[in-house]
C-alpha positions as CSV (number, residue, x, y, z in Angstrom):
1,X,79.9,97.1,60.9
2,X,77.3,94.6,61.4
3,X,75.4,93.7,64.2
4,X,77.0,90.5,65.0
5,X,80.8,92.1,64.9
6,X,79.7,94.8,67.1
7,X,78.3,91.8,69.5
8,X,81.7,90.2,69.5
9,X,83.5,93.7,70.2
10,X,81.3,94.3,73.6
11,X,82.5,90.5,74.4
12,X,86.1,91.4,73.8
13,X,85.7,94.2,75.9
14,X,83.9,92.4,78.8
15,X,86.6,89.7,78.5
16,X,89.4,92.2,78.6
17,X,87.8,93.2,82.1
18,X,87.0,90.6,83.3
19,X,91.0,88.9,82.4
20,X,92.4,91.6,84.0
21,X,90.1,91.5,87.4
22,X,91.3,88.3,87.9
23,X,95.0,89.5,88.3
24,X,93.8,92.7,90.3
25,X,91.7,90.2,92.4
26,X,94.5,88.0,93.1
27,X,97.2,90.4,94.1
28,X,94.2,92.4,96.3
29,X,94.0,88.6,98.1
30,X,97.5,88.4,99.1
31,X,97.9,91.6,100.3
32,X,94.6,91.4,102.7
33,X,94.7,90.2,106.3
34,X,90.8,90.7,106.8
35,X,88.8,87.3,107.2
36,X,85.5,89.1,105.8
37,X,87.1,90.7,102.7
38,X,89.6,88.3,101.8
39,X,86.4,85.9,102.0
40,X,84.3,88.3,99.8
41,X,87.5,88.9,97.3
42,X,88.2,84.9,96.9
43,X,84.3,84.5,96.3
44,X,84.7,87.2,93.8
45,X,87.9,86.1,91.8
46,X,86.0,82.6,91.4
47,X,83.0,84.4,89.7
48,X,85.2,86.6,87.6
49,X,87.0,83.5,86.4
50,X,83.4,81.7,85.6
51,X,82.7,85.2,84.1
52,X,85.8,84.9,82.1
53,X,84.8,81.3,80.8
54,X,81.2,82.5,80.0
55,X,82.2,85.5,78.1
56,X,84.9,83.2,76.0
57,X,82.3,80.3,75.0
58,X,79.9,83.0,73.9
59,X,82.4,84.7,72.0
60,X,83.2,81.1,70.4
61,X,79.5,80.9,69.4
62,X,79.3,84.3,68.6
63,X,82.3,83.8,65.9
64,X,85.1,85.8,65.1
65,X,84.1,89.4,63.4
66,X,85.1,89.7,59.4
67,X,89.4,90.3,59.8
68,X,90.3,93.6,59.9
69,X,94.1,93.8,61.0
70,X,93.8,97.5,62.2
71,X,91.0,96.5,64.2
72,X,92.6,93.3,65.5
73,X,95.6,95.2,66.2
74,X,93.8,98.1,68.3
75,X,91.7,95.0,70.1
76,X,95.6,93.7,70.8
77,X,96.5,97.0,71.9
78,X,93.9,97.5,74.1
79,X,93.9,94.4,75.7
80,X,97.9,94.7,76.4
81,X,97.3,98.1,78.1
82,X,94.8,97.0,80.3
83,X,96.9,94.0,81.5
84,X,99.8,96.0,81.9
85,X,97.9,99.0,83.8
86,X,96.7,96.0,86.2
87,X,100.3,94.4,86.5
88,X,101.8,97.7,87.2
89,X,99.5,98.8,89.9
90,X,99.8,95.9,92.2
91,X,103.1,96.9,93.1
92,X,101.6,100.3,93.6
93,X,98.7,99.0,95.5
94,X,101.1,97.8,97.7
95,X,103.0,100.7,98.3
96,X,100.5,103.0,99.1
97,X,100.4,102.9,102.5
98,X,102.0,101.3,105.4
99,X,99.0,100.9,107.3
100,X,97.7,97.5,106.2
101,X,93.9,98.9,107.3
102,X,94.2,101.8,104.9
103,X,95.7,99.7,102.3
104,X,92.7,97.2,102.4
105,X,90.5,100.1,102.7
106,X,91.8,101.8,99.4
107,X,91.6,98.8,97.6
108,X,88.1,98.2,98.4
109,X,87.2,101.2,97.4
110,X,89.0,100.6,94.3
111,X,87.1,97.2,93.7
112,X,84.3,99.5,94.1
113,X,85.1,101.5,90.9
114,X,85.9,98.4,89.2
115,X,82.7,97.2,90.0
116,X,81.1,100.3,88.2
117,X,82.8,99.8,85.2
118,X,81.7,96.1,85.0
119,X,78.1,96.9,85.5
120,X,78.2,99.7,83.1
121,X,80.1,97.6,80.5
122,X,77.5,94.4,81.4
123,X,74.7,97.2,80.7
124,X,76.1,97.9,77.0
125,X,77.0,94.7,76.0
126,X,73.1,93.2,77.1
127,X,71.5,96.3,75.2
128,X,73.8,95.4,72.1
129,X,73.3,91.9,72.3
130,X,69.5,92.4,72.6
131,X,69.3,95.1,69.6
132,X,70.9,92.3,67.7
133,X,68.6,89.9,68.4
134,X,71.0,87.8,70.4
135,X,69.2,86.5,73.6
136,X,71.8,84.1,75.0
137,X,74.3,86.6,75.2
138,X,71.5,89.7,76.3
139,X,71.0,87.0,79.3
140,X,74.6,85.9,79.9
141,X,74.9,89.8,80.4
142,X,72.5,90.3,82.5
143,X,73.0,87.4,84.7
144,X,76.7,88.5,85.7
145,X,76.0,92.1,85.9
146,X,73.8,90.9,88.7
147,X,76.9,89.1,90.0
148,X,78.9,92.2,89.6
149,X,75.7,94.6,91.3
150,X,75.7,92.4,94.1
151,X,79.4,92.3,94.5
152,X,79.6,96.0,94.6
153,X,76.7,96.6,97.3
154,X,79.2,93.9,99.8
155,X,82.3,95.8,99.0
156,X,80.4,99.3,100.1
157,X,79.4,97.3,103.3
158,X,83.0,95.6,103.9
159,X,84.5,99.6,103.2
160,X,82.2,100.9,106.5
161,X,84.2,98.0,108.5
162,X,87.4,98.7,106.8
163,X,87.0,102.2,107.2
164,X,86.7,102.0,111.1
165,X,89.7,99.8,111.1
166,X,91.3,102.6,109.9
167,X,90.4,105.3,111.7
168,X,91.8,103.5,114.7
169,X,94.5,102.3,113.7
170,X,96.0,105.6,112.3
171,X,94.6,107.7,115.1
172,X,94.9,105.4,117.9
173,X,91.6,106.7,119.0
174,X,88.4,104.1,119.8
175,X,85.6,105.2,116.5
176,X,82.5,106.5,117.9
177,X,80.2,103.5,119.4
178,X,77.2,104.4,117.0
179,X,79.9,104.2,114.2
180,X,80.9,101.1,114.7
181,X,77.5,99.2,115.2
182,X,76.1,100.7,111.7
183,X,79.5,99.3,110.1
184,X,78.7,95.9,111.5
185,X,75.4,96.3,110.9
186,X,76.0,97.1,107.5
187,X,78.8,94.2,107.4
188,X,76.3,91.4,108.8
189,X,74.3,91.9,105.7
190,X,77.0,90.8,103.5
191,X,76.5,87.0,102.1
Protein backbone atom coordinates (compact mmCIF):
# COMPACT_ATOMS: atom_id res chain seq x y z
CA UNK A 1 0.00 0.00 0.00
CA UNK A 2 1.35 3.33 -0.57
CA UNK A 3 1.52 6.15 1.41
CA UNK A 4 -1.10 8.22 -0.13
CA UNK A 5 -3.83 5.22 -0.02
CA UNK A 6 -3.14 4.70 3.44
CA UNK A 7 -3.77 8.78 3.86
CA UNK A 8 -7.13 8.34 2.20
CA UNK A 9 -8.02 5.20 4.54
CA UNK A 10 -7.44 7.39 7.94
CA UNK A 11 -9.82 10.02 6.04
CA UNK A 12 -12.40 7.45 5.40
CA UNK A 13 -12.27 6.51 8.77
CA UNK A 14 -12.44 9.96 10.36
CA UNK A 15 -15.34 10.64 7.90
CA UNK A 16 -17.11 7.55 8.91
CA UNK A 17 -17.01 9.09 12.56
CA UNK A 18 -17.53 12.00 12.08
CA UNK A 19 -20.99 11.03 9.59
CA UNK A 20 -22.19 9.03 12.15
CA UNK A 21 -21.72 11.83 15.21
CA UNK A 22 -23.79 13.96 13.45
CA UNK A 23 -26.82 11.47 13.67
CA UNK A 24 -25.78 10.54 17.40
CA UNK A 25 -25.56 14.31 18.00
CA UNK A 26 -28.89 15.07 16.62
CA UNK A 27 -31.00 12.52 18.31
CA UNK A 28 -28.76 13.39 21.78
CA UNK A 29 -30.36 17.15 20.98
CA UNK A 30 -33.87 16.11 20.92
CA UNK A 31 -33.92 14.08 23.74
CA UNK A 32 -32.12 16.83 26.11
CA UNK A 33 -34.02 19.41 28.14
CA UNK A 34 -30.82 21.04 29.63
CA UNK A 35 -30.17 24.71 28.35
CA UNK A 36 -26.23 24.19 28.95
CA UNK A 37 -25.82 20.88 27.21
CA UNK A 38 -28.31 21.13 24.57
CA UNK A 39 -26.18 24.50 23.98
CA UNK A 40 -22.82 22.64 24.11
CA UNK A 41 -24.37 19.48 21.84
CA UNK A 42 -25.90 22.10 19.01
CA UNK A 43 -22.31 23.90 19.13
CA UNK A 44 -20.84 20.47 18.68
CA UNK A 45 -23.07 18.98 15.82
CA UNK A 46 -22.19 22.29 13.77
CA UNK A 47 -18.38 21.50 14.23
CA UNK A 48 -18.90 17.88 13.42
CA UNK A 49 -20.68 18.81 10.27
CA UNK A 50 -17.67 21.47 9.28
CA UNK A 51 -15.54 18.46 10.40
CA UNK A 52 -17.46 16.26 7.99
CA UNK A 53 -17.03 18.92 5.02
CA UNK A 54 -13.23 19.27 5.82
CA UNK A 55 -12.44 15.64 5.96
CA UNK A 56 -14.50 15.19 2.47
CA UNK A 57 -12.59 18.16 0.50
CA UNK A 58 -9.31 16.66 1.66
CA UNK A 59 -10.18 13.34 0.75
CA UNK A 60 -11.19 14.96 -2.85
CA UNK A 61 -7.62 16.38 -2.94
CA UNK A 62 -6.20 13.51 -1.53
CA UNK A 63 -7.76 11.29 -4.53
CA UNK A 64 -9.33 8.13 -4.47
CA UNK A 65 -6.78 5.08 -3.44
CA UNK A 66 -5.90 2.50 -6.66
CA UNK A 67 -9.57 0.26 -6.74
CA UNK A 68 -9.52 -2.59 -4.89
CA UNK A 69 -13.28 -3.98 -4.75
CA UNK A 70 -12.57 -6.10 -1.55
CA UNK A 71 -11.22 -3.11 0.03
CA UNK A 72 -14.02 -0.87 -1.21
CA UNK A 73 -16.44 -3.36 -0.17
CA UNK A 74 -15.00 -3.74 3.59
CA UNK A 75 -14.79 0.40 3.56
CA UNK A 76 -18.81 -0.05 2.51
CA UNK A 77 -19.16 -2.55 5.17
CA UNK A 78 -17.68 -0.65 7.64
CA UNK A 79 -19.22 2.48 7.10
CA UNK A 80 -22.84 0.73 6.94
CA UNK A 81 -22.16 -0.81 10.49
CA UNK A 82 -21.28 2.21 12.01
CA UNK A 83 -24.40 3.99 10.75
CA UNK A 84 -26.53 1.40 11.70
CA UNK A 85 -24.95 0.86 15.33
CA UNK A 86 -25.69 4.77 15.63
CA UNK A 87 -29.34 4.50 14.14
CA UNK A 88 -30.05 1.61 16.42
CA UNK A 89 -28.97 3.11 19.63
CA UNK A 90 -30.95 6.18 19.57
CA UNK A 91 -33.95 4.35 20.25
CA UNK A 92 -31.99 2.71 22.91
CA UNK A 93 -30.61 5.85 24.22
CA UNK A 94 -33.95 6.70 24.74
CA UNK A 95 -35.03 3.96 26.51
CA UNK A 96 -32.58 3.73 29.04
CA UNK A 97 -33.99 5.42 31.70
CA UNK A 98 -37.11 7.22 32.58
CA UNK A 99 -35.41 9.75 34.47
CA UNK A 100 -34.69 12.48 31.87
CA UNK A 101 -31.50 13.67 34.31
CA UNK A 102 -29.98 10.24 34.12
CA UNK A 103 -30.77 9.87 30.55
CA UNK A 104 -28.81 13.23 29.76
CA UNK A 105 -26.32 12.12 32.15
CA UNK A 106 -25.57 8.81 30.36
CA UNK A 107 -25.41 10.30 27.17
CA UNK A 108 -22.90 12.69 28.13
CA UNK A 109 -20.91 10.36 29.32
CA UNK A 110 -21.25 8.58 26.21
CA UNK A 111 -20.25 11.75 24.09
CA UNK A 112 -17.40 11.47 26.33
CA UNK A 113 -16.24 8.15 24.92
CA UNK A 114 -17.00 9.33 21.61
CA UNK A 115 -14.92 12.13 22.09
CA UNK A 116 -11.95 9.65 22.87
CA UNK A 117 -12.27 7.86 19.87
CA UNK A 118 -12.23 11.05 17.79
CA UNK A 119 -9.10 12.33 19.39
CA UNK A 120 -7.36 9.10 19.13
CA UNK A 121 -8.44 8.58 15.48
CA UNK A 122 -7.45 12.63 14.75
CA UNK A 123 -4.01 11.45 16.55
CA UNK A 124 -3.48 8.56 13.80
CA UNK A 125 -4.65 10.14 10.84
CA UNK A 126 -2.11 13.55 11.66
CA UNK A 127 0.91 11.03 12.33
CA UNK A 128 -0.02 9.29 8.93
CA UNK A 129 -0.58 12.30 7.11
CA UNK A 130 2.66 13.75 8.42
CA UNK A 131 4.87 10.44 7.77
CA UNK A 132 3.57 10.95 4.24
CA UNK A 133 4.57 14.10 3.83
CA UNK A 134 1.09 15.53 3.60
CA UNK A 135 0.93 18.87 5.72
CA UNK A 136 -2.49 20.06 4.86
CA UNK A 137 -4.11 17.13 5.95
CA UNK A 138 -1.35 16.58 9.20
CA UNK A 139 -2.91 20.27 10.11
CA UNK A 140 -6.55 19.67 9.18
CA UNK A 141 -5.96 16.84 11.85
CA UNK A 142 -4.63 18.51 14.22
CA UNK A 143 -6.85 21.51 14.12
CA UNK A 144 -10.19 19.42 14.79
CA UNK A 145 -8.72 17.11 17.27
CA UNK A 146 -8.26 20.34 19.17
CA UNK A 147 -12.05 20.93 18.45
CA UNK A 148 -12.72 17.45 19.60
CA UNK A 149 -10.09 17.88 22.99
CA UNK A 150 -11.83 20.90 23.84
CA UNK A 151 -15.22 19.38 23.34
CA UNK A 152 -14.52 16.52 25.62
CA UNK A 153 -12.97 18.64 28.62
CA UNK A 154 -16.91 20.73 28.50
CA UNK A 155 -18.75 17.50 28.38
CA UNK A 156 -16.66 16.26 31.71
CA UNK A 157 -17.71 19.70 33.12
CA UNK A 158 -21.49 19.55 31.87
CA UNK A 159 -21.41 15.56 33.45
CA UNK A 160 -20.55 17.18 37.25
CA UNK A 161 -23.91 19.38 36.66
CA UNK A 162 -25.73 16.58 35.04
CA UNK A 163 -24.62 14.29 37.62
CA UNK A 164 -26.13 16.39 40.57
CA UNK A 165 -29.28 16.67 38.67
CA UNK A 166 -29.40 13.20 39.06
CA UNK A 167 -28.73 12.46 42.21
CA UNK A 168 -31.66 14.60 43.19
CA UNK A 169 -33.84 13.77 41.18
CA UNK A 170 -33.67 9.96 41.73
CA UNK A 171 -33.16 10.26 45.42
CA UNK A 172 -35.24 13.18 46.17
CA UNK A 173 -32.53 14.21 48.54
CA UNK A 174 -30.72 18.04 48.21
CA UNK A 175 -26.63 16.99 46.90
CA UNK A 176 -24.15 18.01 49.37
CA UNK A 177 -23.67 22.07 49.14
CA UNK A 178 -19.78 21.66 48.52
CA UNK A 179 -20.91 19.28 45.63
CA UNK A 180 -22.90 21.39 44.02
CA UNK A 181 -20.66 24.60 43.92
CA UNK A 182 -17.59 22.53 42.39
CA UNK A 183 -20.20 21.27 39.65
CA UNK A 184 -20.96 24.90 38.87
CA UNK A 185 -17.75 25.82 39.29
CA UNK A 186 -16.56 23.33 37.00
CA UNK A 187 -19.76 24.22 34.64
CA UNK A 188 -18.93 28.18 34.53
CA UNK A 189 -15.75 27.26 32.82
CA UNK A 190 -17.47 25.79 29.98
CA UNK A 191 -17.41 28.24 26.70
Amino acid sequence: MDSKTLTRQYLDEVHAIETALVTNLTAHIAMTSDEDYRSLLERHLEETRAHGRNIDRRRKAVGHPRRNPVRAGIGLVRDIAGQAIVLSKGPIDGLRTIDQHERMLKNARDECATEAIEIAAYDALETVAKAAGDNPTAKLAADHRKQEEKMLADLRAVIARLAVDTFESRTGGEAKPQVKAAATRKLSGVA
